[in-house]
C-alpha positions in Angstrom: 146.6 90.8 71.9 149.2 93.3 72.2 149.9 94.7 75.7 150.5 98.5 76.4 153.8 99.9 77.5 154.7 98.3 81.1 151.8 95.7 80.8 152.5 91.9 80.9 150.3 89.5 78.7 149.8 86.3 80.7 149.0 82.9 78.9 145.7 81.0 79.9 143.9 84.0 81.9 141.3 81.6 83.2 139.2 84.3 85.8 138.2 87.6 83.7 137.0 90.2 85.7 135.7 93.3 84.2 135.2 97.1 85.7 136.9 99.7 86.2 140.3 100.2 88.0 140.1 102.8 90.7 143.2 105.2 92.8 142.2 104.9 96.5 143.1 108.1 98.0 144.8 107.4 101.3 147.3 110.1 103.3 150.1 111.2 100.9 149.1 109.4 98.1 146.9 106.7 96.7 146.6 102.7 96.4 145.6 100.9 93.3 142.3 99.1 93.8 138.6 98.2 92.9 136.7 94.6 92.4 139.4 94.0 89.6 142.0 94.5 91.9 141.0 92.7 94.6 139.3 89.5 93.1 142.4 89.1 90.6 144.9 89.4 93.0 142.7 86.9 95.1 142.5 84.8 91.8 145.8 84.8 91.4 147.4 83.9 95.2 144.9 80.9 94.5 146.6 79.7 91.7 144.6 81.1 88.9 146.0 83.3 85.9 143.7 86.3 86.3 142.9 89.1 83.7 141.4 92.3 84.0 139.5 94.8 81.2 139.4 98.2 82.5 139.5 101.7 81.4 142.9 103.1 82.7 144.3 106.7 82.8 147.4 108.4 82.2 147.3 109.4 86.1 147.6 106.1 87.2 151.0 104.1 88.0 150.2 100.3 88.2 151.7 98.0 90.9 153.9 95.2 91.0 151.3 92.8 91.2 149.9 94.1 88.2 152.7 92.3 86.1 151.1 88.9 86.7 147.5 89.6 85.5 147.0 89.9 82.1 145.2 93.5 81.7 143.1 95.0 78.7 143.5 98.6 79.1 140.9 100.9 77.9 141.7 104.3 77.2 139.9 106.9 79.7 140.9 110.5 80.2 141.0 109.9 84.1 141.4 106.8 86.2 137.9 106.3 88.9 139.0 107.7 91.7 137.9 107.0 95.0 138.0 108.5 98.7 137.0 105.6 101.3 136.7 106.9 105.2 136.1 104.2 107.8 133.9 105.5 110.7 131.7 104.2 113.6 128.7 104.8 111.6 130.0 103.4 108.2 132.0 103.8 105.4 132.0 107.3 103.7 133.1 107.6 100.1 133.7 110.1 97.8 134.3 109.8 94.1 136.7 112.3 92.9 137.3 111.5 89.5 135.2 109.2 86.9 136.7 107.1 84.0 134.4 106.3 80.6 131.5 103.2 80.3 132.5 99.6 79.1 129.9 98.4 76.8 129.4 95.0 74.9 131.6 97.0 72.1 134.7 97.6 73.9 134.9 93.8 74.7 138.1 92.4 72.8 136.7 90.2 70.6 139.4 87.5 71.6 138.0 87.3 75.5 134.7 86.8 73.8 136.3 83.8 71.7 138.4 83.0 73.8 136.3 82.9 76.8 137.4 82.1 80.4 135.7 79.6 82.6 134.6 82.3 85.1 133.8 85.8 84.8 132.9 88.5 87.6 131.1 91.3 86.6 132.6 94.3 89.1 131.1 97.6 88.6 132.2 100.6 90.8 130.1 103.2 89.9 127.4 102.4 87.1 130.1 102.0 84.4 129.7 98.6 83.1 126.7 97.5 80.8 125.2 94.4 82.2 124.7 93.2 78.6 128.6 92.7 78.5 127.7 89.2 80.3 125.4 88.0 77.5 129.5 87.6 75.5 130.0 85.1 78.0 127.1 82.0 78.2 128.9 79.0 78.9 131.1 81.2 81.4 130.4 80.9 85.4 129.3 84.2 85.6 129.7 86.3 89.2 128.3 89.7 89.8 129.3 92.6 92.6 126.4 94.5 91.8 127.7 97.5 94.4 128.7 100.1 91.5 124.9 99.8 89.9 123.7 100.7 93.7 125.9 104.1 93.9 124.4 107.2 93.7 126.7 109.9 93.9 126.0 114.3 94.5 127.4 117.1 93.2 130.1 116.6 95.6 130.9 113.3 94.5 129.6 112.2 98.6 128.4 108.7 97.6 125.5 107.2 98.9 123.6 103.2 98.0 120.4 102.6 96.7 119.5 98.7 96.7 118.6 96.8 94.2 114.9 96.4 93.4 113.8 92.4 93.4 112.9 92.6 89.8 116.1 94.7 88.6 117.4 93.5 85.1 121.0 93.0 85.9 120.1 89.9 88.5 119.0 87.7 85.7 122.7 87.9 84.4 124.4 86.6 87.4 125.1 82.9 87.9 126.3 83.7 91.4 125.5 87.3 93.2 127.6 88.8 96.1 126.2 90.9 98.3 126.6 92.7 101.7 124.3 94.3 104.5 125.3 97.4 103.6 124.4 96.8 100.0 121.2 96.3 101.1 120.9 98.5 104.0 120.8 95.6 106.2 117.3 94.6 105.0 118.3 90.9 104.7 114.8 90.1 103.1 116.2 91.7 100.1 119.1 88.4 99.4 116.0 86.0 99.8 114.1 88.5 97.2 117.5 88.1 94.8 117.8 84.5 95.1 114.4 84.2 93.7 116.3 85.2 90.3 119.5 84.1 91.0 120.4 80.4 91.8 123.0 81.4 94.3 123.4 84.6 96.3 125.6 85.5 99.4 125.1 87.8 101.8 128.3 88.9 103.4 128.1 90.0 107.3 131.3 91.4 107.7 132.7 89.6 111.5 129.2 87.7 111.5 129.9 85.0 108.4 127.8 84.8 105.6 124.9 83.4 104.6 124.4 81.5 101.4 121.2 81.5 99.3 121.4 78.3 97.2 118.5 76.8 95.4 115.7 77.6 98.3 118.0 76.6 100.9 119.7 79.6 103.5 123.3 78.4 105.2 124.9 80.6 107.8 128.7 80.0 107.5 130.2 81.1 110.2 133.7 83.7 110.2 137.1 83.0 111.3 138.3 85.1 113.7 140.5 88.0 112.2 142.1 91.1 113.6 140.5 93.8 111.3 142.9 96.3 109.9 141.5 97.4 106.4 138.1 95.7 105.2 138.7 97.1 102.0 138.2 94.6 98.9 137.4 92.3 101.8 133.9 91.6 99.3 136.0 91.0 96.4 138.3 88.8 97.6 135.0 87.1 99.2 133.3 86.9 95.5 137.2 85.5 94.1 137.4 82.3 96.6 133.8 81.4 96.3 133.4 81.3 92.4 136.9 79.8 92.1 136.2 77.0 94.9 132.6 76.7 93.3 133.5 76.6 89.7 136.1 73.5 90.8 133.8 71.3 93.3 130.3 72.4 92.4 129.7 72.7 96.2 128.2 76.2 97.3 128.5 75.3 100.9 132.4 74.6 101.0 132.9 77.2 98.6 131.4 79.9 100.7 133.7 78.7 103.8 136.5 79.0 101.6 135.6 82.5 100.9 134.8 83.3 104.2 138.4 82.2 105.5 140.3 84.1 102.6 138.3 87.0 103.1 139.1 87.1 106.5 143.0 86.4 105.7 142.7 89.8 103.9 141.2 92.2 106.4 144.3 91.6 108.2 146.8 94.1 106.6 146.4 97.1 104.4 145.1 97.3 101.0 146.0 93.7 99.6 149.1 92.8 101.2 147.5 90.1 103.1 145.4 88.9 100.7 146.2 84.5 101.5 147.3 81.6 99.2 145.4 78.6 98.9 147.5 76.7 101.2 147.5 79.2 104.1 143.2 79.3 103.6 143.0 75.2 102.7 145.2 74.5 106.0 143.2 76.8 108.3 140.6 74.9 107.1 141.8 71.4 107.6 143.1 72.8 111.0 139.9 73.8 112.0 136.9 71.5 109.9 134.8 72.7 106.9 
């Protein structure tokens, strides 16, 4: 299809990942961000050719990095803008803008046809119809469930309600990614999922992981990282593990992976740090699987 003004088509997009595109308000400005931001930029530092479908703005100037994923904009009066504020009891958010719903119709039908071998489902806050993953059947399909679980006031002060066990969006997730503070660190809940979903992880931040894989729990342990900015540190998680899992079939390795690029990424602001396959694959080899 034909790209907007100042947008780059890529060939082969092989990792789709669909949601919203939000402006991060930070001091004297804003950064571009959201799951699609995160996980494609992850995607593509690990050698994939990412795309992105998203409703975009007129407020909002892409980034460089932008130029090498292959983005199908959406038209949206306003870009979902966000307010994130780091404190010792939590994150505090604030949404200060919303952008419009992406529904099974607003899929191009040449992503449908076309369809790539994985596909992340990234909601930020309730946009995205869960049906949208019924276009994709023989795709691997990942889900960061964490924009169905806002609830938002008058304000715009966000705050998370889990998902129940028997919600209907599990049942269209090959692979569910999860944190503690998703679930209000009622681990129980991940057990409750992966009695849906064949694999579920439960990010723990500094403390690793844990993998829910066909009745089986893993604890994969962290690599040590110097925490600057955990922002998009669960999408860049969700990137590495469904891109490592889609290529060796093993959940185990794959969530090690994920573990060590997330960990690369916490490291530096925004996604400036966000690591290449050979600085996460030589860590590794350096330090055993």
């Amino acid at each position: 299809m034909t790209a907007p003004d100042g947008y780059v088509t890529i060939a082969a997009m092989d990792f789709l990942t669909i949601g919203n595109i939000t402006k991060d308000l930070i001091p004297g400005g804003y950064t571009v961000g959201g799951t699609v931001t995160y996980a494609s930029v992850a995607a593509l530092r690990l050698g994939r050719q990412p795309g992105v479908l998203a409703r975009v703005g007129p407020d909002l100037a892409l980034p460089a990095v932008y130029a090498g994923i292959e983005l199908h904009a959406l038209p949206s009066q306003h870009t979902l803008t966000f307010e994130n504020v780091y404190t010792p009891d939590g994150r505090v958010q604030t949404i200060h803008a919303f952008a419009g719903a992406i529904g099974p119709q607003d899929v191009p039908a040449a992503l449908v046809q076309a369809a790539p071998p994985i596909v992340l489902l990234g909601p930020l806050a309730g946009e995205l119809d869960p049906q949208v993953a019924e276009l994709f059947p023989g795709s691997l399909r990942g889900v960061v469930p964490q924009g169905w679980m806002r609830r938002w006031d008058a304000r715009g002060r966000v705050s998370h309600q889990p998902l129940a066990c028997e919600a209907d969006v599990l049942r269209h997730a090959d692979v569910l990614v999860i944190s503690t503070e998703d679930v209000d660190h009622n681990v129980s809940l991940a057990r409750c999922y992966a009695e849906t979903v064949r694999t579920v992880v439960l990010t723990r931040g500094q403390h690793g992981a844990d993998l829910y894989h066909e009745g089986q729990v893993t604890h994969l342990r962290p690599r040590p990282a110097q925490q600057i900015d955990p922002t998009g540190a669960g999408d860049t998680f969700t990137a590495a593990f469904l891109i490592y899992f889609s290529e060796t079939g093993d959940p185990i390795r794959a969530a090690r992976f994920a573990n060590v690029a997330a960990s690369f990424l916490v490291e530096g602001l925004s996604y400036s740090t966000t690591p290449t396959r050979a600085q996460v694959e030589g860590y590794l080899a350096e330090h055993g699987w």
